[in-house]
N, C-alpha and C positions, 0 to 999 in steps of 0.2 A: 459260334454260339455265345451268345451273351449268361457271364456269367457273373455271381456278385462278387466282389474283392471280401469283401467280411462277412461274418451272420449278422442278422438282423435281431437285436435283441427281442425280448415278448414286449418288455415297456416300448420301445421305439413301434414297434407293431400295432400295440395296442392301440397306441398315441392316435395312431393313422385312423385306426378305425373307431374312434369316441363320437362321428362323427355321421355313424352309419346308423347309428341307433334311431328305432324309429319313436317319433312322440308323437302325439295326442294333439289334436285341433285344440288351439285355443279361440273363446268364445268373451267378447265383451259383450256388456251388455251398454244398450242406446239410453243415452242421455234423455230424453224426451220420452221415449214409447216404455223405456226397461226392455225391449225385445233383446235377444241374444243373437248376434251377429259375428263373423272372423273381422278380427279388426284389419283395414286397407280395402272391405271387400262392402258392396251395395248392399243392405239391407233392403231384403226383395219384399217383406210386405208395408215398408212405406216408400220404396224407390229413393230413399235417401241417402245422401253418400258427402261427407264433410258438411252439414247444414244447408244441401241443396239438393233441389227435387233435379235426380240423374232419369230416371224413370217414371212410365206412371205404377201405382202402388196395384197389384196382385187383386183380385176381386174376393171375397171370402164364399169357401165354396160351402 
């Protein structure tokens, strides 16, 4: 049975887990529209994505 040679301190512990902590979406907003978008990701109501049409843009309902 695998056992550990030492304790694990709480700091060394901790350390491990700084990592697990959950955040919050972050939201840029578009150069051109102002819309709010996750940055890396297609803004779905103009289908744009780096200054190019990836999509067509969502029809307003």
């Amino acid at each position: 049975m695998a056992v550990p040679k030492s304790k694990i301190t709480k700091s060394k512990r901790d350390m491990r887990r700084a990592h697990d902590a959950i955040k919050n979406d972050e939201y840029i907003e578009d150069k051109v529209t102002g819309e709010l978008h996750r940055p890396h990701h297609i803004d779905l109501k103009t289908g744009m994505y780096r200054g190019r049409q990836v999509i067509e843009p969502k029809d307003s309902i």
